[in-house]
C-alpha positions in Angstrom: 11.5 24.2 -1.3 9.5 21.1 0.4 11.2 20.2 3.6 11.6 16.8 3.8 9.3 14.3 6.2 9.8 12.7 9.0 7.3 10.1 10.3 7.3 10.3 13.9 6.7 13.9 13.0 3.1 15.6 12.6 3.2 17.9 9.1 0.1 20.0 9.3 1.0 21.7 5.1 -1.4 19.5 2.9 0.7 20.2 0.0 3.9 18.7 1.5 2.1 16.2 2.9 0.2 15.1 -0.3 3.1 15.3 -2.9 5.3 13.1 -0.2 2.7 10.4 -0.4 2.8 10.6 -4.0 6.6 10.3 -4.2 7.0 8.4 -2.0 4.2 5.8 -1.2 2.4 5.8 -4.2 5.8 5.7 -6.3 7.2 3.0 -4.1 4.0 0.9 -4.4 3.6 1.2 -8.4 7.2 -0.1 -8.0 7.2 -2.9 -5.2 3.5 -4.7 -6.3 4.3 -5.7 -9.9 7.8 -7.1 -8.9 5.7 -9.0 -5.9 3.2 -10.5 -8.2 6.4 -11.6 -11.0 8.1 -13.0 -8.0 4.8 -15.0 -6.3 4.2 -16.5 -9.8 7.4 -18.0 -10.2 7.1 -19.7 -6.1 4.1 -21.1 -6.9 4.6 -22.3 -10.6 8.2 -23.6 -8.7 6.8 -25.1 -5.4 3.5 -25.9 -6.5 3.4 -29.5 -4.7 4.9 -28.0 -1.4 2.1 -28.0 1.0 3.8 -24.7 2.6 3.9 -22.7 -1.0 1.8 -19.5 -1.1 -0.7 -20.8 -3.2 -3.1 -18.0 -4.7 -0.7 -15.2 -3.7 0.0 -13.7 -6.9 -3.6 -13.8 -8.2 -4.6 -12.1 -4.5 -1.4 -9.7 -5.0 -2.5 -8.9 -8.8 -6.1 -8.0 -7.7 -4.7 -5.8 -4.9 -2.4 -3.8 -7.5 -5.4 -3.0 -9.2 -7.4 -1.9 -6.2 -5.0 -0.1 -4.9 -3.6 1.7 -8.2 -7.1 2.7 -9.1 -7.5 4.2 -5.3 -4.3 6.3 -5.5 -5.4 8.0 -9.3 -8.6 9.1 -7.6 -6.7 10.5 -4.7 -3.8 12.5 -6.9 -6.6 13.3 -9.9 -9.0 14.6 -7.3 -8.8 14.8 -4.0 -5.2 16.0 -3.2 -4.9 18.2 -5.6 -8.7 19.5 -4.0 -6.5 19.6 -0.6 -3.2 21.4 -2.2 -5.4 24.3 -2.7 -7.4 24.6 0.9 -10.1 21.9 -0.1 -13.5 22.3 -1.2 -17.3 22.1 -0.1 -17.8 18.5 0.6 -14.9 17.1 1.0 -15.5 15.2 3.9 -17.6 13.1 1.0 -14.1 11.4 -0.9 -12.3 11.6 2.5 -14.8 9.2 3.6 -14.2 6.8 0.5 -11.2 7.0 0.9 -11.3 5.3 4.5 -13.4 2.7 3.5 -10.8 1.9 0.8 -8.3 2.2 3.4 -10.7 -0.2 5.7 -10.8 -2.6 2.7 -7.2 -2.3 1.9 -6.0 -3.6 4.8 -8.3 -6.6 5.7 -6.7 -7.3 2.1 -3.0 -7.4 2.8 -3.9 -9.1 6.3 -5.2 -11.9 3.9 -2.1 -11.4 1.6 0.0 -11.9 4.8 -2.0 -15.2 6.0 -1.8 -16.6 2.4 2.2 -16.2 3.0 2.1 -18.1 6.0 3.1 -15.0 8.1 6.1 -14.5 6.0 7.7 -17.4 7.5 10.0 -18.8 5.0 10.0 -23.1 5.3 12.8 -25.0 5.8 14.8 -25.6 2.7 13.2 -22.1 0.9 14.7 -20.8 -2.0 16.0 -17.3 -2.8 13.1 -16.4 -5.1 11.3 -17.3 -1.9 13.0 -15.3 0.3 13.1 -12.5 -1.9 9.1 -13.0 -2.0 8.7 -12.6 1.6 11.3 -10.1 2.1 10.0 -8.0 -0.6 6.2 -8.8 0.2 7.5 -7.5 4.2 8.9 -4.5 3.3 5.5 -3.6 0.9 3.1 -4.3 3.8 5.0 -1.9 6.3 5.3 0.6 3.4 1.6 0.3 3.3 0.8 0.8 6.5 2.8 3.6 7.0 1.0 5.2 3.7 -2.3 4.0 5.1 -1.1 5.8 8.7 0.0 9.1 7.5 -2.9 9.7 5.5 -5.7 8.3 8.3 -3.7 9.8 11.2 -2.4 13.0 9.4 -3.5 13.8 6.0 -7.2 13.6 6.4 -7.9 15.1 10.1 -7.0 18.5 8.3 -9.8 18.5 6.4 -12.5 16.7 8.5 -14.4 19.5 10.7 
């Protein structure tokens, strides 16, 4: 039975520590991104003429679902399931992708974050609005911690 995580502590069992990324970062980001993206089209469509709207959000939001999606396939269709059973010869080699992505990744949600103006919600903002920037919050500290655990964590186990 998988004991369950806690973040401020270090799990050192690649296979609890992969399958709770899956369930629970890459689960929560398939959910969270295309409700983001649904919710950024509808502010700008809304509040295109406000000079504070997050203009180009959801087509920068939409882009990074893709990146990011396509990143997480190639970690649970080949590297963690290489890591759930000891790793293998060269794996260093995807490990090292797979900080660059993480590299990439977040100079992208610090751009996701400026095009939201911080998350600071105008005056007057409505709830689809608020709901934007609450949601788009919560994602970008979910993703940190996912990038964190695996940076800090996952990977060091198999880097010699």
């Amino acid at each position: 039975m998988e004991q369950p995580i806690v973040t401020d502590t270090l799990i050192l069992d690649p296979v609890i520590l992969t399958n709770h990324i899956e369930k629970h970062f890459h689960a929560r980001h398939r959910e969270q991104l295309p409700l983001l993206i649904e919710l950024a089209n509808k502010v700008e469509a809304v509040h295109a003429a406000h000079s504070d709207a997050p203009h180009g959000l959801a087509a920068a939001l939409s882009r990074f679902h893709d990146d990011l999606v396509e990143h997480m396939h190639k970690e649970e269709v080949i590297l963690f399931p290489a890591m759930r059973q000891g790793g293998m010869p060269g794996i260093e080699h995807p490990i090292h992708v797979m900080r660059a992505d993480h590299a990439d990744h977040i100079e992208t949600a610090e751009a996701i974050r400026r095009l939201a103006g911080n998350l600071v919600l105008p005056e007057g903002a409505c709830r689809t609005w608020a709901a934007l920037y609450e949601g788009l919050g919560e994602f970008l500290a979910d993703f940190a911690d996912h990038v964190r655990t695996e940076n800090e964590q996952l990977f060091p186990l198999f880097e010699h």
